[in-house]
ZATIBA-399127 format. One record per atom (N, C-alpha, C, O, CB): residue in three letters; x, y, z. Coordinates in steps of 0.05 Angstrom, whole numbers, plus 5000, padded with zeros to 4 digits. Glycine has a CB too. Layout:
N
alaXYZ/...
END
This chain:
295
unk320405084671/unk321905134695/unk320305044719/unk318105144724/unk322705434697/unk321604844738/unk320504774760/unk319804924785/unk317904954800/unk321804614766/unk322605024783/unk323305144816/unk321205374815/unk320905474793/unk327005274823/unk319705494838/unk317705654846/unk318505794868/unk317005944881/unk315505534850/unk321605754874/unk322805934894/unk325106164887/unk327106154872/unk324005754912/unk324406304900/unk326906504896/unk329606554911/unk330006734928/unk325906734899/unk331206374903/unk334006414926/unk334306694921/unk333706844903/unk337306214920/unk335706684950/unk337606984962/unk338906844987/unk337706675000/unk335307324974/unk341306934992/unk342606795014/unk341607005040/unk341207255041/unk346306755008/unk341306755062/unk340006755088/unk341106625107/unk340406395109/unk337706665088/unk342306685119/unk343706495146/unk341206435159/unk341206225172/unk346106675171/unk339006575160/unk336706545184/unk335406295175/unk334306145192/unk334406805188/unk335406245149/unk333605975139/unk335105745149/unk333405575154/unk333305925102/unk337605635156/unk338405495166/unk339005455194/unk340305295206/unk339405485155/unk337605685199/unk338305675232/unk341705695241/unk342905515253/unk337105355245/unk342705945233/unk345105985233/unk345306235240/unk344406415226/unk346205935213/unk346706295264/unk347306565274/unk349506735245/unk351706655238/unk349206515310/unk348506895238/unk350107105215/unk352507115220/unk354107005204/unk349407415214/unk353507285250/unk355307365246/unk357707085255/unk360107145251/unk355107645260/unk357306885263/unk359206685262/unk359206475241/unk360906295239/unk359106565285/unk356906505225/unk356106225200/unk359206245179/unk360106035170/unk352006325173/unk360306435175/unk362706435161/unk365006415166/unk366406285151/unk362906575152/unk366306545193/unk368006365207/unk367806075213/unk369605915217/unk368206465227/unk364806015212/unk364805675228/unk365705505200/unk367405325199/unk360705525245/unk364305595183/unk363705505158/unk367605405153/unk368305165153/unk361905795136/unk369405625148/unk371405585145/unk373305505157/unk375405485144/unk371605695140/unk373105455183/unk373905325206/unk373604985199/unk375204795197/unk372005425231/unk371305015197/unk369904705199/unk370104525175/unk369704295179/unk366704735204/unk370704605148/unk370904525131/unk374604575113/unk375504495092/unk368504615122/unk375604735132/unk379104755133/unk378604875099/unk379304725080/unk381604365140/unk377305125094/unk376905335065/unk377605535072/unk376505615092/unk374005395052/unk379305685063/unk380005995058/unk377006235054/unk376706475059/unk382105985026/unk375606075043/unk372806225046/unk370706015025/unk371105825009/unk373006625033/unk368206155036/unk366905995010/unk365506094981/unk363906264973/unk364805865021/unk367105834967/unk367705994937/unk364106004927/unk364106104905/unk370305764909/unk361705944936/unk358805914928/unk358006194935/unk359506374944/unk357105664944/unk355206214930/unk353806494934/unk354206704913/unk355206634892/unk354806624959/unk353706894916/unk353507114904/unk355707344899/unk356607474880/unk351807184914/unk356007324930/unk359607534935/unk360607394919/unk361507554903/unk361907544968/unk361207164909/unk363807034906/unk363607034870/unk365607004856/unk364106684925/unk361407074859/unk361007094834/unk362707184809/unk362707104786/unk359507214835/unk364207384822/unk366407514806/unk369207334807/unk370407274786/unk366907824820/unk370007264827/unk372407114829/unk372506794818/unk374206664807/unk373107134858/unk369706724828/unk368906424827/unk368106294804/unk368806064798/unk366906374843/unk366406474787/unk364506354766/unk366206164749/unk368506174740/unk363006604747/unk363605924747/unk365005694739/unk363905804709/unk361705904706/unk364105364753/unk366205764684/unk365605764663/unk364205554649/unk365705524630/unk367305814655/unk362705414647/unk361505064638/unk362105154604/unk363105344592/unk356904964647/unk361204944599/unk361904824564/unk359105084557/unk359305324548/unk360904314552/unk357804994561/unk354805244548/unk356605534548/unk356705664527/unk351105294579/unk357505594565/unk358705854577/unk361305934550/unk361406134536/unk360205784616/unk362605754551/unk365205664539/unk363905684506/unk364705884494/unk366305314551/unk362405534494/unk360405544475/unk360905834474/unk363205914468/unk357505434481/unk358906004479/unk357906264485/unk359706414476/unk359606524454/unk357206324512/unk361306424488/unk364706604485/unk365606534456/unk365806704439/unk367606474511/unk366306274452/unk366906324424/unk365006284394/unk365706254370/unk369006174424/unk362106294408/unk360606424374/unk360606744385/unk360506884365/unk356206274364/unk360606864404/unk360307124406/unk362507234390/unk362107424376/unk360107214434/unk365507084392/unk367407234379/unk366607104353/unk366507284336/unk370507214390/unk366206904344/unk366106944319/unk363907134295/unk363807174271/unk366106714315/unk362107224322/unk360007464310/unk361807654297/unk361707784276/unk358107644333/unk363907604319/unk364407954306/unk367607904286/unk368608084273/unk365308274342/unk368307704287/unk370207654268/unk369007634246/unk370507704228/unk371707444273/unk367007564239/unk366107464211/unk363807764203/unk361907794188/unk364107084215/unk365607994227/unk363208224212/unk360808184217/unk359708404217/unk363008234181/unk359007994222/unk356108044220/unk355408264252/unk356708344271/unk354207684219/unk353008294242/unk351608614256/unk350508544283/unk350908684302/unk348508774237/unk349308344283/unk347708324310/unk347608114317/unk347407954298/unk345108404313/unk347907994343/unk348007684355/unk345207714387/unk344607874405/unk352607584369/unk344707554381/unk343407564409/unk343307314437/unk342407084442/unk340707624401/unk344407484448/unk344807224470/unk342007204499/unk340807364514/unk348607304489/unk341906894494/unk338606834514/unk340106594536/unk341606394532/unk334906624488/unk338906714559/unk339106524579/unk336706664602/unk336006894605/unk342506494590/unk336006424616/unk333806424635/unk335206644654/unk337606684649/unk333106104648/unk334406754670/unk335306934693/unk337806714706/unk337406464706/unk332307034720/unk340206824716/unk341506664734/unk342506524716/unk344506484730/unk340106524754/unk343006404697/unk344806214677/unk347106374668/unk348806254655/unk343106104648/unk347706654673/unk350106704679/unk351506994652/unk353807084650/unk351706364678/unk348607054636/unk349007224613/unk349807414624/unk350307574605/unk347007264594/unk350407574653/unk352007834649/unk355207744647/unk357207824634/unk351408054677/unk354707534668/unk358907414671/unk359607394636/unk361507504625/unk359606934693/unk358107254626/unk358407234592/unk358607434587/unk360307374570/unk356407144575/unk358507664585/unk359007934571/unk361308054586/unk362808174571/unk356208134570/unk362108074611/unk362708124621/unk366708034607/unk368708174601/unk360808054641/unk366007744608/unk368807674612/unk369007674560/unk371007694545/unk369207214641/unk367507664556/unk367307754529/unk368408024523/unk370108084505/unk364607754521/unk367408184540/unk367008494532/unk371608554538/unk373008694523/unk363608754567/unk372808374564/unk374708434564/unk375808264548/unk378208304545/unk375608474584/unk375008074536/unk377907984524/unk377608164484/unk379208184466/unk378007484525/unk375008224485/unk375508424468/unk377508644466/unk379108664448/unk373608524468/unk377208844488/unk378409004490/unk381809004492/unk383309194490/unk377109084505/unk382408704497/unk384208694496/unk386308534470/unk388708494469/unk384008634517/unk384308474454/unk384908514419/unk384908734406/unk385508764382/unk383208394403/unk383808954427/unk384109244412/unk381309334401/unk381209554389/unk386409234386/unk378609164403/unk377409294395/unk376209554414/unk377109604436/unk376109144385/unk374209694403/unk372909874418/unk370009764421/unk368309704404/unk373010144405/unk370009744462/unk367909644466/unk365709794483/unk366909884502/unk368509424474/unk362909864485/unk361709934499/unk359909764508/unk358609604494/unk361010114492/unk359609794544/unk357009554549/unk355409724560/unk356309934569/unk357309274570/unk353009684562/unk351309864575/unk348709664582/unk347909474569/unk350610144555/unk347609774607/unk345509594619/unk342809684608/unk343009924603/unk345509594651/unk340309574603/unk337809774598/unk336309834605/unk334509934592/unk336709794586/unk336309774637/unk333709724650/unk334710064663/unk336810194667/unk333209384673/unk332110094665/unk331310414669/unk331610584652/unk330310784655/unk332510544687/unk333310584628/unk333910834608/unk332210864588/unk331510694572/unk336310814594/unk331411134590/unk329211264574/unk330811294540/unk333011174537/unk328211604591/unk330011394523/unk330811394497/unk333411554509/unk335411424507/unk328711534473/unk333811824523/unk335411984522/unk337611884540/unk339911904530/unk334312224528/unk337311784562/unk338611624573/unk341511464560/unk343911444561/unk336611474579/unk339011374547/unk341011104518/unk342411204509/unk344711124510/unk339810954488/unk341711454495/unk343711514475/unk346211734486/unk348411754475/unk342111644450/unk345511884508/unk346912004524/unk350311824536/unk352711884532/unk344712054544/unk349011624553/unk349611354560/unk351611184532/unk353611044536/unk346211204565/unk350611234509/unk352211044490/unk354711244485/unk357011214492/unk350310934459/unk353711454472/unk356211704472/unk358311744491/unk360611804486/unk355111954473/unk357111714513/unk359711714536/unk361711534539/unk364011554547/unk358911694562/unk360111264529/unk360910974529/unk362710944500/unk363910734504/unk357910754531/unk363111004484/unk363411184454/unk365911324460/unk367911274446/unk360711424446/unk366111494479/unk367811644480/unk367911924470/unk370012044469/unk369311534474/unk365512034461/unk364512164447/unk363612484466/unk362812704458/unk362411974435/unk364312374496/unk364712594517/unk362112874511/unk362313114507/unk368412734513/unk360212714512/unk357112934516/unk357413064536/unk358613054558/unk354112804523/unk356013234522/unk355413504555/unk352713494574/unk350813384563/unk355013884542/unk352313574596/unk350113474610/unk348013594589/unk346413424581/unk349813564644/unk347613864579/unk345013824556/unk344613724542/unk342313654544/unk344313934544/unk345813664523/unk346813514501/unk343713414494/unk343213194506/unk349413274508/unk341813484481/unk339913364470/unk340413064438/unk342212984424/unk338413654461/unk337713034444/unk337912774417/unk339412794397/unk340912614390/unk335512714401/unk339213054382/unk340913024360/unk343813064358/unk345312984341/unk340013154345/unk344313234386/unk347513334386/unk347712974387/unk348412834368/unk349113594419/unk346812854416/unk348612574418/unk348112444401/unk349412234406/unk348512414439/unk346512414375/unk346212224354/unk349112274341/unk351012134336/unk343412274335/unk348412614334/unk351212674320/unk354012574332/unk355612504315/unk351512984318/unk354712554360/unk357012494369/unk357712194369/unk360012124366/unk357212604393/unk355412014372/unk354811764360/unk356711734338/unk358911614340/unk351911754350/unk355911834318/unk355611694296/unk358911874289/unk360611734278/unk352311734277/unk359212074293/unk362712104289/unk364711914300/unk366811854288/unk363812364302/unk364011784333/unk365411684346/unk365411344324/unk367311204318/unk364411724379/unk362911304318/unk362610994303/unk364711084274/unk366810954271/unk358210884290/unk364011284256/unk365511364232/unk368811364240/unk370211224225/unk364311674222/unk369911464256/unk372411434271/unk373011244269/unk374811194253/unk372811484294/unk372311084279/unk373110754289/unk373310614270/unk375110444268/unk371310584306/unk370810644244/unk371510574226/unk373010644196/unk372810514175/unk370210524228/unk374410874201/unk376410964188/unk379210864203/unk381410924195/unk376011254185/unk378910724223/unk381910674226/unk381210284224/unk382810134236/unk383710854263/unk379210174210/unk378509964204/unk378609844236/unk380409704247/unk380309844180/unk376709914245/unk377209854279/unk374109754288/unk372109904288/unk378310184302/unk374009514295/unk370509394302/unk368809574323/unk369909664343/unk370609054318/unk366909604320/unk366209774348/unk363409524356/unk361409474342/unk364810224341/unk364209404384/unk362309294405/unk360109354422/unk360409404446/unk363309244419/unk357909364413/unk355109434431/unk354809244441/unk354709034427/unk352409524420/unk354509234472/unk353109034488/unk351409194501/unk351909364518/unk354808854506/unk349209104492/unk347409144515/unk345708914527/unk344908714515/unk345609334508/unk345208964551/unk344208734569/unk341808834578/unk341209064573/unk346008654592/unk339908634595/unk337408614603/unk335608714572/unk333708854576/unk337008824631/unk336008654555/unk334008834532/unk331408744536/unk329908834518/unk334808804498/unk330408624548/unk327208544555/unk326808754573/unk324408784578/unk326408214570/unk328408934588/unk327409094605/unk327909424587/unk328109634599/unk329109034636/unk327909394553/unk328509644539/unk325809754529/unk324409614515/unk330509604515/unk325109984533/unk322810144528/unk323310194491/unk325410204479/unk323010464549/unk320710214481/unk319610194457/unk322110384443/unk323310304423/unk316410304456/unk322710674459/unk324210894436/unk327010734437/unk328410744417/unk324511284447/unk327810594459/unk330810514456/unk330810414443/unk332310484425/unk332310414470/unk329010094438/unk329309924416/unk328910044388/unk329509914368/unk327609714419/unk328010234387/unk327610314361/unk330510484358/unk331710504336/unk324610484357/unk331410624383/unk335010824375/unk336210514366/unk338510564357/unk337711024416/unk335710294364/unk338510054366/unk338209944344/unk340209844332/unk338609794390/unk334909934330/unk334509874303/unk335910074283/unk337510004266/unk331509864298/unk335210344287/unk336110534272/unk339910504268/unk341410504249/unk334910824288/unk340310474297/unk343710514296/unk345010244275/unk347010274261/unk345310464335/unk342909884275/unk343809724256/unk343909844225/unk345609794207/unk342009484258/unk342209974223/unk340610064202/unk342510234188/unk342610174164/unk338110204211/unk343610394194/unk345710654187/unk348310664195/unk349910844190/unk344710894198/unk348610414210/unk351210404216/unk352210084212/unk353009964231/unk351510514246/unk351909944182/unk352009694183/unk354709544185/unk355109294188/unk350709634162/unk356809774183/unk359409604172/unk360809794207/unk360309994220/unk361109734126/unk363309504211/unk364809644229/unk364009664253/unk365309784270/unk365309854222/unk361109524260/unk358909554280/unk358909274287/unk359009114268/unk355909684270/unk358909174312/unk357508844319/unk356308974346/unk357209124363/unk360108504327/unk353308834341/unk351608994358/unk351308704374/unk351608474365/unk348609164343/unk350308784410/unk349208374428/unk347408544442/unk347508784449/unk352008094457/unk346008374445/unk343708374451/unk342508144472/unk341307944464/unk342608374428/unk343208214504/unk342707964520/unk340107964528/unk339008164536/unk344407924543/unk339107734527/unk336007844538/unk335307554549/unk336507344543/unk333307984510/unk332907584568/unk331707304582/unk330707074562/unk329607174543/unk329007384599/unk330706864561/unk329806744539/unk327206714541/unk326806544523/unk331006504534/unk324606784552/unk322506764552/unk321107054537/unk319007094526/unk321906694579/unk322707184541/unk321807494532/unk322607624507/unk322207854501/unk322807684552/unk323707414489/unk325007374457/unk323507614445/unk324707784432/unk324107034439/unk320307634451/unk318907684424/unk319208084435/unk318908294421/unk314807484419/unk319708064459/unk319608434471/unk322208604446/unk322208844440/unk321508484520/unk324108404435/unk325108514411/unk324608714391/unk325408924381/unk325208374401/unk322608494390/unk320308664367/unk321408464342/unk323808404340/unk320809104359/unk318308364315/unk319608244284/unk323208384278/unk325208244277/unk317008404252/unk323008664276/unk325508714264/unk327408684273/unk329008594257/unk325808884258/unk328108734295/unk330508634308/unk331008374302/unk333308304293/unk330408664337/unk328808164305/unk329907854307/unk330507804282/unk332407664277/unk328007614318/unk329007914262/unk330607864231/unk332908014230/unk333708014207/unk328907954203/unk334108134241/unk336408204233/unk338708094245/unk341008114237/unk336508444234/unk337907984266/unk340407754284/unk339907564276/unk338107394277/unk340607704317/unk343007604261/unk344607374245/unk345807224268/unk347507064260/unk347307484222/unk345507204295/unk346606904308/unk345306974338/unk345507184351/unk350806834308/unk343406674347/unk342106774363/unk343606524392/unk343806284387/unk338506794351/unk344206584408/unk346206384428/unk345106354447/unk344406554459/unk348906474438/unk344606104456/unk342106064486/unk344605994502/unk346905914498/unk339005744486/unk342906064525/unk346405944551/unk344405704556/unk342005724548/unk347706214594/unk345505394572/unk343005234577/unk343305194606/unk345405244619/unk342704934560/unk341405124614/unk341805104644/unk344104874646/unk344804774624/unk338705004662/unk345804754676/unk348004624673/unk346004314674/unk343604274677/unk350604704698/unk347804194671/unk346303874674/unk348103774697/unk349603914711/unk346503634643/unk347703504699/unk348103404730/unk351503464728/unk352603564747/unk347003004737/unk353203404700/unk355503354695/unk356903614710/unk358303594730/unk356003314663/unk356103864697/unk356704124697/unk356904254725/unk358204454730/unk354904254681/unk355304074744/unk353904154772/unk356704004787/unk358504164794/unk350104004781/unk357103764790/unk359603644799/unk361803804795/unk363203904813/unk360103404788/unk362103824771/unk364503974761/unk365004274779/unk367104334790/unk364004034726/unk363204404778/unk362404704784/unk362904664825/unk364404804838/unk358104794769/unk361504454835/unk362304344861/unk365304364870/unk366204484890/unk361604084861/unk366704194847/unk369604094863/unk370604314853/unk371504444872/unk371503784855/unk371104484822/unk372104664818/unk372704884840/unk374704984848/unk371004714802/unk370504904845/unk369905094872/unk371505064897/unk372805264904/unk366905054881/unk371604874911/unk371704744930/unk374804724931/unk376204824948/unk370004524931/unk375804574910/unk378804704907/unk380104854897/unk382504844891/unk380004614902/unk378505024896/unk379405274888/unk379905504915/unk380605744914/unk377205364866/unk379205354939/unk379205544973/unk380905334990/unk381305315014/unk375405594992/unk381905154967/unk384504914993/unk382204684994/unk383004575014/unk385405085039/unk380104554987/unk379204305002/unk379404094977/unk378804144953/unk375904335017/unk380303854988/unk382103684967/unk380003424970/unk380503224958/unk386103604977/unk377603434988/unk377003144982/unk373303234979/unk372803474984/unk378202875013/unk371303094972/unk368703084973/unk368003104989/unk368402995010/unk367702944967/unk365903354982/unk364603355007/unk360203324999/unk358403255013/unk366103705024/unk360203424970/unk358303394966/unk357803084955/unk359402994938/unk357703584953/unk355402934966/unk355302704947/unk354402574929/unk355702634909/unk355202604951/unk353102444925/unk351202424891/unk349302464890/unk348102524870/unk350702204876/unk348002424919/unk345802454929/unk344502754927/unk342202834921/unk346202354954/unk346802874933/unk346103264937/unk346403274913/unk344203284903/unk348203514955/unk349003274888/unk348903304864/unk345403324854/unk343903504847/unk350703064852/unk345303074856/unk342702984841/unk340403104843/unk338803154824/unk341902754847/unk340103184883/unk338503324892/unk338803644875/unk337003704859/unk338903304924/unk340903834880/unk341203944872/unk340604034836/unk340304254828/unk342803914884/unk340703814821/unk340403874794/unk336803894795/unk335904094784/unk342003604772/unk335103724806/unk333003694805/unk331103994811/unk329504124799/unk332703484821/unk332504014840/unk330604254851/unk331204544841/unk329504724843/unk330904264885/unk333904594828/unk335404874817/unk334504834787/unk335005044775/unk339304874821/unk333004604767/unk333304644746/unk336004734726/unk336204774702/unk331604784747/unk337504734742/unk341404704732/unk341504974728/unk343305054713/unk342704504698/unk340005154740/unk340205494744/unk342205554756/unk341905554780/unk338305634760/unk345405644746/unk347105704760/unk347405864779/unk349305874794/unk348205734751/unk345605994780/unk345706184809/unk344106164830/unk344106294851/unk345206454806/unk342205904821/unk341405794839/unk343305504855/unk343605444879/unk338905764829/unk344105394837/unk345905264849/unk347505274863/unk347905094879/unk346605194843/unk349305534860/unk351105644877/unk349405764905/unk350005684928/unk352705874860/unk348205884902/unk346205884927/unk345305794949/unk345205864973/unk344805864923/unk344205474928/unk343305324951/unk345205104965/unk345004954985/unk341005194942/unk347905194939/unk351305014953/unk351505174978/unk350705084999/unk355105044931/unk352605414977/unk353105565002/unk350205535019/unk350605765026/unk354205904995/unk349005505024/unk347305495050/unk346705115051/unk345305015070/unk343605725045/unk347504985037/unk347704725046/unk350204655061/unk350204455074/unk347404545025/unk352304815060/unk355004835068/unk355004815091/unk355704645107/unk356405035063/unk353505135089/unk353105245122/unk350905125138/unk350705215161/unk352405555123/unk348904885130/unk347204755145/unk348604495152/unk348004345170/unk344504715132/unk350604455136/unk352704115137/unk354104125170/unk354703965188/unk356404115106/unk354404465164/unk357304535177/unk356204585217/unk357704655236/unk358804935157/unk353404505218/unk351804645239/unk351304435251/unk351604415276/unk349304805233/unk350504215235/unk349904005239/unk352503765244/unk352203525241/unk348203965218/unk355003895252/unk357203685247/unk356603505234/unk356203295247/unk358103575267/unk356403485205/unk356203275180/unk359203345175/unk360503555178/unk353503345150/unk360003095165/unk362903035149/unk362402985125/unk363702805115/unk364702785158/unk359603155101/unk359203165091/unk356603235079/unk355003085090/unk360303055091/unk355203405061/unk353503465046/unk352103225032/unk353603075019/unk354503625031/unk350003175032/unk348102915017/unk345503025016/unk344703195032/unk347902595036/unk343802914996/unk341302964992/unk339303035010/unk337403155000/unk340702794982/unk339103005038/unk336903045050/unk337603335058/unk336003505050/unk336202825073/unk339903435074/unk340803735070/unk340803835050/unk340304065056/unk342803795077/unk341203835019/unk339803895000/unk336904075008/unk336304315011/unk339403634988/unk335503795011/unk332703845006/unk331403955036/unk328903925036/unk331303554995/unk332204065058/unk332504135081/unk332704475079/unk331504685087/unk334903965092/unk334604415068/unk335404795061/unk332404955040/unk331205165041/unk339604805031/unk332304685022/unk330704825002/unk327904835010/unk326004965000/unk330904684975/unk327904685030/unk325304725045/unk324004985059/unk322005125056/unk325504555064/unk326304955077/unk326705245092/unk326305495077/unk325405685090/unk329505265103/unk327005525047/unk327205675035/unk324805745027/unk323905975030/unk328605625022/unk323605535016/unk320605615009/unk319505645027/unk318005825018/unk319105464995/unk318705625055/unk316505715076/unk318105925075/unk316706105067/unk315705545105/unk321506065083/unk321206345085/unk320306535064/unk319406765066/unk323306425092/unk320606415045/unk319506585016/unk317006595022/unk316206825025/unk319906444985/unk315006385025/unk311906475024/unk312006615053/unk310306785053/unk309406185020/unk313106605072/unk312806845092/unk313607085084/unk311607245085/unk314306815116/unk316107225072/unk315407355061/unk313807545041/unk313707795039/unk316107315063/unk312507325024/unk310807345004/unk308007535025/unk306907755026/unk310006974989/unk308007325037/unk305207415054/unk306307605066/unk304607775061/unk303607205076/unk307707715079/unk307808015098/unk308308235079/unk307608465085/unk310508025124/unk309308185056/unk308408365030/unk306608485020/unk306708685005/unk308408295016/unk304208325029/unk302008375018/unk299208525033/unk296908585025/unk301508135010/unk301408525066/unk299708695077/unk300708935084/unk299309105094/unk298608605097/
END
């Protein structure tokens, strides 16, 4: 991985007053709003072929019964929207799905957290074994009416030793009627632990986009808020694939604040040197921040 910067959207890096950069923006480029950034994540997200991929080996995890799948993508390549839009079109085949996040949850947490998610309606005391027990009635249920039950859990590089060990145990004793996911960073594979990874029967990388995916994800966007002609050009594409490493959430990122630097600059269009202008800016405010951090 190239990039050594951390996007977050900033009107100030471009020298853009906040509270008018979004009216001008949409004014100036004749858009209903702009479909890039972060707000727009939920409405906007471009599905790419990797993404598309993703969605249908995940369903075939659980059509074909097997227990555990695990899905890897770099930060920002888009593995919560992947679960996200998975977890509903499950539910809307009828299975029973729980997602749950893992960053911060202690063993008790988890299992408290899965029972509720379960439907299994714990009480605020409810110690380990009551919610193991309500667990494992709510899973036996589901599978007496021959009904799949969905674990997603996400961030699992951020899961403490006892959880991973509640998730081994739950493959373990609960093999049938169960499809367990498992999203995690792809650098942090081995925080699994040996047993877990031998037991995921299908392991799904998201990939960063390539130049193709980045165009596509551009105009998609773009007409998708009313604008019918180019505005980014091959130049920014290109720029863009290079400096984002095809990190979708960085791309979207550094689209919306190249928008809004196009849009400042009366350009009748986005090209490589605004590209690399924005991303500039970015990194000196990042190492400014870096440094006032540290004192």
């Amino acid at each position: 991985m190239k990039s050594n910067v951390r996007f977050y959207r900033s009107e100030k890096h471009c020298g853009i007053d906040g509270q008018r950069s979004w009216t001008m923006q949409r004014s100036y480029w004749n858009i209903s709003e702009c479909p890039f950034g972060m707000q727009q994540r939920d409405r906007y997200f471009f599905f790419s072929p990797t993404h598309d991929e993703a969605l249908a080996r995940l369903g075939f995890l659980v059509e074909s019964g097997q227990a555990l799948g695990i899905l890897a993508g770099y930060e920002g390549t888009g593995r919560t929207m992947v679960l996200e839009r998975f977890a509903r079109d499950m539910r809307r085949q009828g299975h029973s799905v729980c997602s749950i996040n893992l960053v911060g949850l202690d063993q008790h947490d988890f299992l408290w957290t899965l029972a509720a998610g379960l439907g299994g309606n714990p009480r605020a005391h409810d110690e380990g074994f009551s919610l193991a027990r309500r667990i494992q009635d709510r899973l036996r249920a589901d599978a007496l009416t021959d009904r799949t039950t969905i674990l997603i859990l996400d961030d699992a590089e951020q899961a403490s030793h006892e959880v991973l060990t509640q998730i081994l145990r739950l493959l373990k004793t609960h093999s049938c009627h169960l499809t367990l996911i498992l999203a995690i960073e792809s650098s942090r594979m081995a925080r699994l632990g040996t047993d877990l990874l031998q037991l995921s029967q299908l392991r799904i990388r998201l990939e960063p986009w390539d130049h193709e995916d980045i165009c596509q994800y551009l105009q998609t966007g773009l007409a998708q808020v009313g604008c019918q002609r180019t505005i980014f050009e091959e130049s920014a594409t290109e720029r863009l694939a290079e400096l984002t490493d095809g990190i979708p959430r960085w791309v979207s990122q550094l689209a919306e604040l190249a928008l809004l630097a196009a849009a400042s600059q009366h350009r009748q269009s986005v090209d490589g040197r605004i590209i690399e202008e924005v991303y500039q800016q970015l990194s000196a405010s990042f190492e400014e921040d870096l440094q006032a951090a540290t004192y």
